[in-house]
py3Dmol code that shows the C-alpha trace and the ligand (Angstrom):
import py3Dmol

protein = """\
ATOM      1  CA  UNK A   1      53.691-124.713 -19.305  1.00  0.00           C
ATOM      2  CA  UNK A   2      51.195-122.024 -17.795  1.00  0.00           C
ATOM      3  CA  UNK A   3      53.027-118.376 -18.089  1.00  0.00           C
ATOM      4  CA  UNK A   4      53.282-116.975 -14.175  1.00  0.00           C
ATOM      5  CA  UNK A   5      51.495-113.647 -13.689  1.00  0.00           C
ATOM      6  CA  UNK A   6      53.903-110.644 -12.329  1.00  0.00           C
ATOM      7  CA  UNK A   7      52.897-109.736  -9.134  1.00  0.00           C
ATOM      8  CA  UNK A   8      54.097-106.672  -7.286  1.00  0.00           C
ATOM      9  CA  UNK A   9      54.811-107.135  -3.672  1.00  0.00           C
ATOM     10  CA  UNK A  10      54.494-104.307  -0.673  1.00  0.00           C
ATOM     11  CA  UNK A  11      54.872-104.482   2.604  1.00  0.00           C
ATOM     12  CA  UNK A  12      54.952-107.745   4.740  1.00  0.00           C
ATOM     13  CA  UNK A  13      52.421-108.670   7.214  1.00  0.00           C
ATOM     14  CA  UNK A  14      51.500-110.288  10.106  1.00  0.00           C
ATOM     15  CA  UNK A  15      48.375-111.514  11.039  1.00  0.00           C
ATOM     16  CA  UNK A  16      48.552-112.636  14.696  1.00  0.00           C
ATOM     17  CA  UNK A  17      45.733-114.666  16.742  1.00  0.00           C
ATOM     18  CA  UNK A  18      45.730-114.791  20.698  1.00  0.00           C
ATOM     19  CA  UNK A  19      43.380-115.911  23.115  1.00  0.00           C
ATOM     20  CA  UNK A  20      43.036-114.342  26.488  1.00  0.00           C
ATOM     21  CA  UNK A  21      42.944-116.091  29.557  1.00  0.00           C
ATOM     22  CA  UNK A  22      40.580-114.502  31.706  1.00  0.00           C
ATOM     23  CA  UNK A  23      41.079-116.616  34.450  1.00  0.00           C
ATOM     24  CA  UNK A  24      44.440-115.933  34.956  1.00  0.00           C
ATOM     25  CA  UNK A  25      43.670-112.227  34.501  1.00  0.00           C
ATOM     26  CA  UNK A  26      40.890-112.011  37.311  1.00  0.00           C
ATOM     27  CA  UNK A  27      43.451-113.611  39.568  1.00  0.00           C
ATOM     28  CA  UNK A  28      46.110-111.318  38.763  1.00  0.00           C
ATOM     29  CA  UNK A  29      46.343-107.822  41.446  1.00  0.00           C
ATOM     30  CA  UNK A  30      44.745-104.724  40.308  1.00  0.00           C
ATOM     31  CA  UNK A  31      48.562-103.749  40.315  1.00  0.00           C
ATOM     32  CA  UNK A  32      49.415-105.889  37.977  1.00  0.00           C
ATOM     33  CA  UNK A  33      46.598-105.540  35.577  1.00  0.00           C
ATOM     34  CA  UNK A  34      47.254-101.624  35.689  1.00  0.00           C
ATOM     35  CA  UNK A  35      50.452-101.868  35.046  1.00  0.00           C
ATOM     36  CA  UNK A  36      50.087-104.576  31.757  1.00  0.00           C
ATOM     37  CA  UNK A  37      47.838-102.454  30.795  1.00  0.00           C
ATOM     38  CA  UNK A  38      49.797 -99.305  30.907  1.00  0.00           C
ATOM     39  CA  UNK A  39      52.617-101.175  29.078  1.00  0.00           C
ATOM     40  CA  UNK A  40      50.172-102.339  25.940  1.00  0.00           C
ATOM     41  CA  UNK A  41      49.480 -99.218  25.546  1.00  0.00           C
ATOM     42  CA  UNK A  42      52.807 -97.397  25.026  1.00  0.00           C
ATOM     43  CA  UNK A  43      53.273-100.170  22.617  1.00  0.00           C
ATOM     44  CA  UNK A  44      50.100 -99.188  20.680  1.00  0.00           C
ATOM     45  CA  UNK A  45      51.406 -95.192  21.127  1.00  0.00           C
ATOM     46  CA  UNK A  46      55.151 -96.805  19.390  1.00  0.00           C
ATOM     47  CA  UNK A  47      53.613 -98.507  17.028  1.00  0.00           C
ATOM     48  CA  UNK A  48      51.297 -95.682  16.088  1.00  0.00           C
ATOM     49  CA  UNK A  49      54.236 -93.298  15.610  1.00  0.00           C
ATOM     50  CA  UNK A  50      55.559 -95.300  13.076  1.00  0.00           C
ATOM     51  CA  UNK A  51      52.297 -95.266  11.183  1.00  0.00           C
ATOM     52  CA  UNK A  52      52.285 -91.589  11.259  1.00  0.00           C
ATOM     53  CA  UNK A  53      55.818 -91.494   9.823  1.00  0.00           C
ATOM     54  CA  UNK A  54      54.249 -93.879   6.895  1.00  0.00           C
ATOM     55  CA  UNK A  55      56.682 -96.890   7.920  1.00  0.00           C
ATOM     56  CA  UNK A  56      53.726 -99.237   8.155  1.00  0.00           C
ATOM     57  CA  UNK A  57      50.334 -99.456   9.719  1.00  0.00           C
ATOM     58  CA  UNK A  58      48.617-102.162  12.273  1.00  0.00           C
ATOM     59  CA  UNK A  59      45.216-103.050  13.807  1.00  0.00           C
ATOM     60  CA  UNK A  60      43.683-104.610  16.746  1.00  0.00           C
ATOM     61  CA  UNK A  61      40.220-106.300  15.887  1.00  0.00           C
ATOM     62  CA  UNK A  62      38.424-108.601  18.918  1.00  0.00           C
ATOM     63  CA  UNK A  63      37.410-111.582  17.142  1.00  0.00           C
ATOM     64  CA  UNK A  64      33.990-113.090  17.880  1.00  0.00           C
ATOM     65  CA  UNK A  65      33.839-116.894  18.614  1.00  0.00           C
ATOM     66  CA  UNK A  66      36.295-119.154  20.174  1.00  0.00           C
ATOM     67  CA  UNK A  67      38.975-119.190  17.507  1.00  0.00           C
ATOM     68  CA  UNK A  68      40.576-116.130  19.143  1.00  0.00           C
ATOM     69  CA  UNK A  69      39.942-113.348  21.332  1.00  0.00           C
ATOM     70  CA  UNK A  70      42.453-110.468  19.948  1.00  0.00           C
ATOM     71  CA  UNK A  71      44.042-110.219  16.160  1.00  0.00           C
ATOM     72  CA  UNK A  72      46.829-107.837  15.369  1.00  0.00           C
ATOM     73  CA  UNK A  73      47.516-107.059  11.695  1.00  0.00           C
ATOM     74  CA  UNK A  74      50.351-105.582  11.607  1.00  0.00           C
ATOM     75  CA  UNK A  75      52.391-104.041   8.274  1.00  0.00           C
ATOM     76  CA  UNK A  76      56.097-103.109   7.926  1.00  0.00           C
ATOM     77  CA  UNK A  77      58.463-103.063   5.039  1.00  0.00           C
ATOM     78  CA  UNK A  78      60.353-105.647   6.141  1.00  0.00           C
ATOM     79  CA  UNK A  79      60.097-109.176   7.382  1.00  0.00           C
ATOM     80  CA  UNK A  80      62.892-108.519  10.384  1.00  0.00           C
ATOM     81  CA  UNK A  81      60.297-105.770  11.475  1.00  0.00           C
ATOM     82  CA  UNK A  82      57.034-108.292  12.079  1.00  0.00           C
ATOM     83  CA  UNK A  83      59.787-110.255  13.992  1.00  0.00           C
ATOM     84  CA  UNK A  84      60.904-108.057  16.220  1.00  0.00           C
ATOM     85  CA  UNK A  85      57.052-106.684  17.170  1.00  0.00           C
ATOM     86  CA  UNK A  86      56.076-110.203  18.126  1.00  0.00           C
ATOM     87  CA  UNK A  87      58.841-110.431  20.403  1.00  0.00           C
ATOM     88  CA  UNK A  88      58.721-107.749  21.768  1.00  0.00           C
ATOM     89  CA  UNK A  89      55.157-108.095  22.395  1.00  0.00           C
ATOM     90  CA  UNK A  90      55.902-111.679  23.361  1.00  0.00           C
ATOM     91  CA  UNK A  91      57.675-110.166  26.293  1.00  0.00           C
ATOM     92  CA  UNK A  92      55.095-107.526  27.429  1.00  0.00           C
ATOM     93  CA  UNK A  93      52.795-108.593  30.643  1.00  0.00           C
ATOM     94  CA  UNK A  94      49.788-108.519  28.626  1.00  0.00           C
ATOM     95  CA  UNK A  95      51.207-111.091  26.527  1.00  0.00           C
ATOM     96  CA  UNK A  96      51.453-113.841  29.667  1.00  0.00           C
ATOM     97  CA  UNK A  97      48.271-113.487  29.936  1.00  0.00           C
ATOM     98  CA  UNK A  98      47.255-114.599  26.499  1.00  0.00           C
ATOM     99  CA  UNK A  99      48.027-117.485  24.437  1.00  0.00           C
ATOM    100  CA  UNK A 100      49.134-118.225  20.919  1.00  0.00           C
ATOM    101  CA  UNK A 101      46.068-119.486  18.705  1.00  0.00           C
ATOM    102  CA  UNK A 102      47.271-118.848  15.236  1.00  0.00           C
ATOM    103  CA  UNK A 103      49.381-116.883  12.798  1.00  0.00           C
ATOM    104  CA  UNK A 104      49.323-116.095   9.000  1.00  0.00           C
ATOM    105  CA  UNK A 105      52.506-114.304   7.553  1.00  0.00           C
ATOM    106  CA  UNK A 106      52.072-112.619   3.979  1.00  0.00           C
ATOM    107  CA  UNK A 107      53.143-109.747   1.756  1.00  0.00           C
ATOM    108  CA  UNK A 108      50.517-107.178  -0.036  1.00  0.00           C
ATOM    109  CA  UNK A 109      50.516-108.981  -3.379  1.00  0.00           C
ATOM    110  CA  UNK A 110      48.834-106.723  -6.240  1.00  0.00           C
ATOM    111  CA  UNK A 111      48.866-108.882  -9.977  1.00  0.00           C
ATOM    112  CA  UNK A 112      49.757-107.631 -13.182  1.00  0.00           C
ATOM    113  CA  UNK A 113      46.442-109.152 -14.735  1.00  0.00           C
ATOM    114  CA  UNK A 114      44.866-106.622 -15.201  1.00  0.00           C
ATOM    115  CA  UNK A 115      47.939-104.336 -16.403  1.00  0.00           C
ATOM    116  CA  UNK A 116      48.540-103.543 -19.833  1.00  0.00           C
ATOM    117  CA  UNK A 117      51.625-104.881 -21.365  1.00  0.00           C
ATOM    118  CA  UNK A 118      54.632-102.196 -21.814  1.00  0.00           C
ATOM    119  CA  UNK A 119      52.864 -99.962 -19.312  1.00  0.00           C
ATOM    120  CA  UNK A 120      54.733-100.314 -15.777  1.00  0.00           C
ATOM    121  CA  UNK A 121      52.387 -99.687 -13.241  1.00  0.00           C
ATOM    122  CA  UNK A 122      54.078-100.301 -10.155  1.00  0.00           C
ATOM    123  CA  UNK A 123      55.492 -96.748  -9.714  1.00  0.00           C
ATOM    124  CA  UNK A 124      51.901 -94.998  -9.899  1.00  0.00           C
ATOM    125  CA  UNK A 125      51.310 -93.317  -6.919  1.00  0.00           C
ATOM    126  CA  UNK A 126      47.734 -95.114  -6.464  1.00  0.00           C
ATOM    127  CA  UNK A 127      49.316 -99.040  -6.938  1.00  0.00           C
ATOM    128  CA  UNK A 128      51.770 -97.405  -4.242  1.00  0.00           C
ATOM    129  CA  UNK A 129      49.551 -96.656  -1.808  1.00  0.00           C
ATOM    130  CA  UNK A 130      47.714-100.101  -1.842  1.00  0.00           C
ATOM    131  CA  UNK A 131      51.232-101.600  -1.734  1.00  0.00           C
ATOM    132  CA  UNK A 132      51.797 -99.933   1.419  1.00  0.00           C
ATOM    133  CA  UNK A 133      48.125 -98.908   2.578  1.00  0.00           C
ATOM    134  CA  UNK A 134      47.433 -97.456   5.787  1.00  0.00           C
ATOM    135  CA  UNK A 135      44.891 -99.725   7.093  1.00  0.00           C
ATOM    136  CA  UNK A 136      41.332 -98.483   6.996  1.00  0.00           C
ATOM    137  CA  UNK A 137      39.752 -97.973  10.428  1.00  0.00           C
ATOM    138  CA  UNK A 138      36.414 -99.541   9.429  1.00  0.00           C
ATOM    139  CA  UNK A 139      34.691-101.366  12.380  1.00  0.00           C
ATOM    140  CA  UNK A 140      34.225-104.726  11.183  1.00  0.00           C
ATOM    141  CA  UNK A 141      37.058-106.938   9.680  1.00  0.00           C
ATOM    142  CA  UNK A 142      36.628-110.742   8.110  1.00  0.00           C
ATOM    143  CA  UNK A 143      40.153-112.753   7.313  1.00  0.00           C
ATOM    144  CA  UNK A 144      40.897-116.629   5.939  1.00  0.00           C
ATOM    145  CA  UNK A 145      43.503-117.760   3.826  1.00  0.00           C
ATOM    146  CA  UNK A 146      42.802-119.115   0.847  1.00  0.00           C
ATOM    147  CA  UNK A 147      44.375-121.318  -1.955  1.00  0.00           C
ATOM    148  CA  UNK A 148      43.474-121.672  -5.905  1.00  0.00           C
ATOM    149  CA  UNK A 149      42.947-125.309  -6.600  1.00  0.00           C
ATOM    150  CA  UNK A 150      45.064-128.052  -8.496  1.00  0.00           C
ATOM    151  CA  UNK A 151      42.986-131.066  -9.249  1.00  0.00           C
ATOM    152  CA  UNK A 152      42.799-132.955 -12.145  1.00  0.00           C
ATOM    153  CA  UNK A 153      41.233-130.584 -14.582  1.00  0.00           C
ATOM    154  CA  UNK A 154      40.527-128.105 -12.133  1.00  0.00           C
ATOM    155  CA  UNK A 155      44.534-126.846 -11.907  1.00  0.00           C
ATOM    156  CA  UNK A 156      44.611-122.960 -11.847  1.00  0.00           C
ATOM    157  CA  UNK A 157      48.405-123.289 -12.482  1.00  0.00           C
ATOM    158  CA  UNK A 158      47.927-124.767 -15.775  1.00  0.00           C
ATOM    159  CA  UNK A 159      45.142-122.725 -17.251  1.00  0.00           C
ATOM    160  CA  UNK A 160      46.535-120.206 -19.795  1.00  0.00           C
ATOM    161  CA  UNK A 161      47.304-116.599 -18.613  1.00  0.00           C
ATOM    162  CA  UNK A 162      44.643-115.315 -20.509  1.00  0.00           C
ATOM    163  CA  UNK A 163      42.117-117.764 -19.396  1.00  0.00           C
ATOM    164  CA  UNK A 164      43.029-116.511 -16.130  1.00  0.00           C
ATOM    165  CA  UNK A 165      42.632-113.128 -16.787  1.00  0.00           C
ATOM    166  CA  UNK A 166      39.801-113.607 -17.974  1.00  0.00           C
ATOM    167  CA  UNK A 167      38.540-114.932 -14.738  1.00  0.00           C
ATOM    168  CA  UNK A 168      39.879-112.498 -12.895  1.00  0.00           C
ATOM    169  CA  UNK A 169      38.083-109.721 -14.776  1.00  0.00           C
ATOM    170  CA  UNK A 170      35.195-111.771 -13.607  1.00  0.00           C
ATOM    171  CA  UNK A 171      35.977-111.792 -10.166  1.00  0.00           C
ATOM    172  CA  UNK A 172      37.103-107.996  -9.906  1.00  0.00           C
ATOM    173  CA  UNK A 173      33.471-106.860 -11.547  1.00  0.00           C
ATOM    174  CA  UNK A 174      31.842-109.008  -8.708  1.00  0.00           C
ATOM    175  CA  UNK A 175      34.261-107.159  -5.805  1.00  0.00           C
ATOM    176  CA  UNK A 176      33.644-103.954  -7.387  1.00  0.00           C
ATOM    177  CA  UNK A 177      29.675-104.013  -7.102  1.00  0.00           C
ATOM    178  CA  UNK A 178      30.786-103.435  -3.077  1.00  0.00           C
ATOM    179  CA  UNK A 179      32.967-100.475  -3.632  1.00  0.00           C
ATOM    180  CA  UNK A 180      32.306 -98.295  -0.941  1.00  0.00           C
ATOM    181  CA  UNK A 181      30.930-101.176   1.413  1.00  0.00           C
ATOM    182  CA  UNK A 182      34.064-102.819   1.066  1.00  0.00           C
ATOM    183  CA  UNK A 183      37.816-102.687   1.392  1.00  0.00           C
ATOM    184  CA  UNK A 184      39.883-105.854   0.295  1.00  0.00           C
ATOM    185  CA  UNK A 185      43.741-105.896   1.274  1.00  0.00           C
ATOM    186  CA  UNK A 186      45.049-109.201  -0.726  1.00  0.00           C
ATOM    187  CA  UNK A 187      48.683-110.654   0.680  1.00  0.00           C
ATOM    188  CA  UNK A 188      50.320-113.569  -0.601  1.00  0.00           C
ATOM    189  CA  UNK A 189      52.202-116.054   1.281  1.00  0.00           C
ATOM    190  CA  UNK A 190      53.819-118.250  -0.967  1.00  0.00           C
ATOM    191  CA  UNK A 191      56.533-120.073   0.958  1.00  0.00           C
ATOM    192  CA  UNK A 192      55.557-117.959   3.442  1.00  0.00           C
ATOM    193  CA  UNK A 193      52.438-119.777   4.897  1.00  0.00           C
ATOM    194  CA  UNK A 194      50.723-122.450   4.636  1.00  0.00           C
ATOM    195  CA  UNK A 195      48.167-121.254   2.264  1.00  0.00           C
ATOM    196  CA  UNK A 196      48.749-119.169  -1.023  1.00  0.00           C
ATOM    197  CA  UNK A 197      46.836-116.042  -0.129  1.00  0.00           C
ATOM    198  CA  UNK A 198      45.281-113.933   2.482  1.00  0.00           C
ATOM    199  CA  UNK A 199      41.794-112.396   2.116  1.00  0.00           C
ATOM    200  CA  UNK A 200      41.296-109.399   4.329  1.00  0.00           C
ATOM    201  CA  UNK A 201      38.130-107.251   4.109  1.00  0.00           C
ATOM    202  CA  UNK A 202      36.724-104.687   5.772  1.00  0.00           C
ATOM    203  CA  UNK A 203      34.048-102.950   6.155  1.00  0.00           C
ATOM    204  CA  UNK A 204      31.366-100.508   7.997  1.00  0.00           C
ATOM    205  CA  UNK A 205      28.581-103.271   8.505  1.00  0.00           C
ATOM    206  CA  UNK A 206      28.878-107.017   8.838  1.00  0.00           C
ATOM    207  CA  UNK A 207      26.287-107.923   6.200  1.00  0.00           C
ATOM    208  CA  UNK A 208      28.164-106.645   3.081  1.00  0.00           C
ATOM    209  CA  UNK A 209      30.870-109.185   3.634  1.00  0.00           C
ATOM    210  CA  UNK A 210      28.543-112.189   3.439  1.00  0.00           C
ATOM    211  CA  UNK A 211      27.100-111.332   0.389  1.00  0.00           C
ATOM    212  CA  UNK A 212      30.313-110.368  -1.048  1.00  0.00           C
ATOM    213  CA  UNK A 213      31.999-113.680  -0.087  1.00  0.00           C
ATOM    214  CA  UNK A 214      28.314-115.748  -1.282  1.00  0.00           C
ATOM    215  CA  UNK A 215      28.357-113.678  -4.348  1.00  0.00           C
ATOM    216  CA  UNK A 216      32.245-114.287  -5.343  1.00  0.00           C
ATOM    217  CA  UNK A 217      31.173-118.370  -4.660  1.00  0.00           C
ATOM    218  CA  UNK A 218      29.560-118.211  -8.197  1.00  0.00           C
ATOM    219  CA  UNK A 219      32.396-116.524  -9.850  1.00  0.00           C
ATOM    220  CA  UNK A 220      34.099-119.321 -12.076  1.00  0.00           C
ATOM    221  CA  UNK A 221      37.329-118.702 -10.224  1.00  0.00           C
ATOM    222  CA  UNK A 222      36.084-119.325  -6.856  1.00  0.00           C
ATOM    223  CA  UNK A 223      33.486-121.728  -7.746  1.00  0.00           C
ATOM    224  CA  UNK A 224      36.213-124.049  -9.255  1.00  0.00           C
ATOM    225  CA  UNK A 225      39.532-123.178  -8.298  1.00  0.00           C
ATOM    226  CA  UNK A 226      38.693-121.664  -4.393  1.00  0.00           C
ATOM    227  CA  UNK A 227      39.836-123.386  -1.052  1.00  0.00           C
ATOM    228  CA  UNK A 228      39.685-121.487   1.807  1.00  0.00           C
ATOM    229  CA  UNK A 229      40.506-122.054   4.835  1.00  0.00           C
ATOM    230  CA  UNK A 230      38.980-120.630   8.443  1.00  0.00           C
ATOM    231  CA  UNK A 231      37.267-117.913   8.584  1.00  0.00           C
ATOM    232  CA  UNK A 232      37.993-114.905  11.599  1.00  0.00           C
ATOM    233  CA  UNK A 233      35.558-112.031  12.519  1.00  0.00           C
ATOM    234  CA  UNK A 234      35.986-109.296  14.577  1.00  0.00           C
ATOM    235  CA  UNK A 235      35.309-105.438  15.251  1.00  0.00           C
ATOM    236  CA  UNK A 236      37.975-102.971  15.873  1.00  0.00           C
ATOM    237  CA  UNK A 237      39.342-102.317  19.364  1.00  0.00           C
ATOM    238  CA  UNK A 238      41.037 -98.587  19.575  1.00  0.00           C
ATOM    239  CA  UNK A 239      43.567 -97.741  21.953  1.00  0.00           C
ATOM    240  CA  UNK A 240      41.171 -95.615  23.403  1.00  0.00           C
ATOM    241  CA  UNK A 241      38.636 -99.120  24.015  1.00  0.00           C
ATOM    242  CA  UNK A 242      41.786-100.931  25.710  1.00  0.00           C
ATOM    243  CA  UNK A 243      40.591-100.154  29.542  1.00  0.00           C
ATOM    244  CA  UNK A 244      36.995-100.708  29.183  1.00  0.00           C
ATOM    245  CA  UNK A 245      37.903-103.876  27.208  1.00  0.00           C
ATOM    246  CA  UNK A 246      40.448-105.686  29.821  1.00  0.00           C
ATOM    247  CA  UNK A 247      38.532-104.493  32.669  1.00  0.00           C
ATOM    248  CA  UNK A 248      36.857-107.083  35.506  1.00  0.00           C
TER     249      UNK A 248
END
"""
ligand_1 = """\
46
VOV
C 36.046 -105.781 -2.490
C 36.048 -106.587 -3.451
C 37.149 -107.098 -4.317
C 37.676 -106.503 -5.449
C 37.279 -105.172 -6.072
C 38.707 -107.375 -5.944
C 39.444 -107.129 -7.110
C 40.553 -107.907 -7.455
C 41.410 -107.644 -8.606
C 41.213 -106.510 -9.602
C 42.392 -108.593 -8.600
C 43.531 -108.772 -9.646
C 44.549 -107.727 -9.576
C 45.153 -107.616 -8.181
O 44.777 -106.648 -7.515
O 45.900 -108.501 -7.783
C 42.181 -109.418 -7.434
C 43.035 -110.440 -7.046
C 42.711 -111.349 -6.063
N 41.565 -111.379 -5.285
Fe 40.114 -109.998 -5.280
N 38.789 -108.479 -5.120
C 37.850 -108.360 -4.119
C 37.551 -109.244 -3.100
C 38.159 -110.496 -3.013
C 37.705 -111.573 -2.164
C 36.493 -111.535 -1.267
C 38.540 -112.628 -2.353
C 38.400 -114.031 -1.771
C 37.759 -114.963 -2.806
C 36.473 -115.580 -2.391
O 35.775 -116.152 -3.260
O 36.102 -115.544 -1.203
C 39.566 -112.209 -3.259
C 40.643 -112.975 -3.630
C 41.608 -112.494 -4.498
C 42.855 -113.179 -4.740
C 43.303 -114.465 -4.040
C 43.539 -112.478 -5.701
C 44.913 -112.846 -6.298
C 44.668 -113.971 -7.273
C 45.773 -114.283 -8.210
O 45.683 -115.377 -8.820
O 46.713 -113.514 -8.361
N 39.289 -110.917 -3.673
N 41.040 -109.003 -6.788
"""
view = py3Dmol.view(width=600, height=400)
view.addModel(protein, "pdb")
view.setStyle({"model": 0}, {"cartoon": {"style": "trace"}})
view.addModel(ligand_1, "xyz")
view.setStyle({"model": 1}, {"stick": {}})
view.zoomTo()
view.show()
């Protein structure tokens, strides 16, 4: 039997998907669009206090295509957190205005593959902060969820630690090539989700993250053990973007 990697787990995260209805929103009073609006945005101001206190961090992104209109990714260090938010925001006014499209629950997941043995890493102050990262406000943000594959002889789970190591060495010197142009936040989601992993990257241009993605294809680990699943793309919308975006 393979040997399981160590993985070191931060906060927990929600990745939520709605779609607006606009109809129902152009029908709605000028009242009652003020006021929703007015409400979403105290929520942002709560939720942005606890950022600044360093008790997690969130996002909105407006995703382009029909998949979704609106993602939130929102981090806290617990799961009873993510819970509460989405009901809360469940109940908001904005929130009968939109419907559900999708949802991907995770935890930041950092492996010990590329740790050396004896060292404990977990407490460093760096490995901390990408545990619980504040989340980058880059304009442009891709998801999917991804698994690694088992299939006849392609099973990740039964290649030899080192052999996957290995590959993973591989696959870090192809991400690193975009440091800079890039920032990755990996979460995993075993028994969480339906998939094993999320794939979140950022970035200041839309480009770099296709030929990141096309790039990483031809790394052995992706190449052979890779599924993904869809694919969301969006740019960031700021508090401060919230009127000019809901407004008819
Ligand atoms: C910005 C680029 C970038 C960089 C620098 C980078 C580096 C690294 C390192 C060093 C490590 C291992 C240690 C750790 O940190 O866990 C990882 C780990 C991982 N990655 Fe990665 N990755 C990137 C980017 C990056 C992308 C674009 C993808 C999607 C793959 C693709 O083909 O679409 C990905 C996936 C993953 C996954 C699923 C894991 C966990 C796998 C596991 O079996 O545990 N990743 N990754």
């Amino acid at each position: 039997m393979a040997e399981a990697v160590e993985t070191m787990d931060g906060w927990y995260c929600l990745h939520d998907f709605r779609v607006m209805d606009w109809t129902s929103w152009k029908l709605a009073s000028e009242d009652v669009r003020q006021a929703a609006i007015e409400e979403y945005q105290n929520w942002l101001s709560n939720m942005e206090q606890v950022e600044e206190a360093n008790n997690g961090s969130q996002l909105v992104y407006k995703i382009i295509g029909h998949k979704a209109d609106l993602m939130f990714m929102i981090m806290r260090p617990t799961m009873d957190e993510l819970q509460e938010i989405e009901t809360t925001f469940d109940k908001m006014q904005i929130a009968s205005f939109m419907t559900k499209s999708f949802s991907y629950l995770s935890v930041v997941e950092l492996s010990k593959y590329m740790s050396k043995p004896g060292v404990d890493i977990e407490q460093k102050p760096e490995v901390q902060a990408r545990l619980k990262p504040i989340l980058p406000r880059w304009d442009y943000m891709c998801f999917y969820p991804m698994d690694k594959r088992r299939m006849n002889e392609d099973n990740w789970y039964s290649l030899e630690k080192d052999a996957r190591s290995k590959l993973m060495y591989e696959h870090s010197k192809t991400g690193r090539k975009y440091a800079g142009q890039i920032k990755q936040i990996i979460t995993g989601s075993f028994g969480f989700d339906d998939w094993e992993w999320g794939v979140t990257l950022f970035a200041h241009d839309p480009l770099p993250i296709k030929k990141l993605v096309y790039e990483m294809r031809f790394d052995e680990v992706s190449a052979r053990y890779g599924e993904f699943g869809d694919f969301y793309f969006g740019n960031k919308l700021d508090k401060e973007a919230v009127s000019t975006y809901f407004h008819i």
